[in-house]
Residue, then its C-alpha position, 0 to 999 in steps of 0.5 A: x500500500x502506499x499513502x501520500x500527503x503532505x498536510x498536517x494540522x488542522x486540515x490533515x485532521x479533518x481528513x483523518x476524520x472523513x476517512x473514517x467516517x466515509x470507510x465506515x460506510x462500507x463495514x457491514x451493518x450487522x449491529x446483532x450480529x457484531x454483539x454476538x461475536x463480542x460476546x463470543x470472544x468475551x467466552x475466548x472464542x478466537x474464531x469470532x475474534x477474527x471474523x470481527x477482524x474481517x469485518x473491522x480492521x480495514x476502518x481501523x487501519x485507516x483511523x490509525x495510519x492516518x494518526x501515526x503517519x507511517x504505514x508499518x506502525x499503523x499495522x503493529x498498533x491495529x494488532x494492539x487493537x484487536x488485542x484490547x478487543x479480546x481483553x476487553x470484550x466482556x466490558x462492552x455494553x451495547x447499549x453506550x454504542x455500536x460495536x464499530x464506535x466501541x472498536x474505533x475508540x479504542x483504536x483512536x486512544x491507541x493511535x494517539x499514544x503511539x504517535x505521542x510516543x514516537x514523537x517524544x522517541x524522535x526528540x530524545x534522538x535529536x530529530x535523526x528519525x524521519x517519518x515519511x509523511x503520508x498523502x493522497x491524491x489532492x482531488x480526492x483530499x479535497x472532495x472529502x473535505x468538501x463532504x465533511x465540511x457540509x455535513x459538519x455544518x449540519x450537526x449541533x453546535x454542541x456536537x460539532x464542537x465536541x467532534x472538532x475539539x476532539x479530532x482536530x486538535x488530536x485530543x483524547x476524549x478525556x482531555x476534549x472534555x477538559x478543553x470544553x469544560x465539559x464532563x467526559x461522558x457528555x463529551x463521549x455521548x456527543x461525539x457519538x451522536x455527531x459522528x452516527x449523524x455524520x455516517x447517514x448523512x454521507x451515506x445517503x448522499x445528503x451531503x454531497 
């Protein structure tokens, strides 16, 4: 696979955030089906393990590579994943969120700490370490922005804040919380709603 850009900040963020939300479209939609196999591998089924792999990693891959900028880490970090997944499976609770939402926040939490940390390892060795930076088409770059931005402007305020705050400033929730003076759960709850609000409308084509 190859990967090309050369944005950072606030733009390359937005873009992290239309991948996601445009690839999840394409994950299959099973919500029944998704609770079932976490449930299994919350028994230690590892076949369920790997059909919720199947089924998800492609959309977490996509999160992460765009978090860490390099496609290498972004496969080793996916695996820690899917590796939290099955330490954590008999803690989800279907009713906080889908399986897709559960999956991709411990995929964001996981690509943060990774880039922060190889930020602060290439510091320590006094900037010798170079990280290619990742791109992609400019026309495709472009339309995903133009996709995002109208659908953002369809959200609530409340919403659309929490969602920014959070992706565009490579915030943790706990600390986008803090950012808005917000309690985390309201900032979770907010961002949960915007980012489902956001799938339908891109889904539907509503926003093109």
């Amino acid at each position: 696979m190859s990967y090309s850009t050369e944005k950072s900040g606030p733009d390359a963020a937005a873009l992290v955030l239309a991948d996601v939300v445009l690839d999840a479209r394409d994950a299959p939609v099973q919500e029944d089906e998704w609770a079932a196999l976490v449930m299994a591998i919350a028994e230690g089924d590892q076949g369920a393990l790997r059909e919720l792999y199947e089924h998800t990693h492609r959309i977490v891959f996509t999160l992460i590579v765009r978090i860490v900028k390099a496609p290498a880490t972004a496969e080793e970090v996916t695996l820690d994943v899917y590796h939290d997944v099955w330490q954590r499976s008999a803690a989800y609770d279907r009713t906080r969120g889908t399986v897709v939402a559960w999956i991709m926040n411990i995929a964001r939490s996981r690509g943060i700490d990774r880039h922060r940390l190889d930020h602060r390892q290439k510091r320590v060795d006094d900037g010798t370490q170079h990280v290619e930076p990742i791109q992609q088409p400019i026309e495709l770059a472009d339309d995903r922005r133009r996709l995002l931005d109208h659908a953002l402007g369809t959200l609530t305020i409340d919403e659309r804040r929490a969602i920014e705050t959070a992706y565009f400033q490579e915030l943790t929730y706990a600390e986008a919380a803090e950012r808005l003076g917000e309690p985390l759960g309201t900032i979770k709850t907010r961002i949960r709603s915007g980012l489902a609000k956001l799938r339908t409308l891109l889904a539907t084509g509503t926003a093109s």
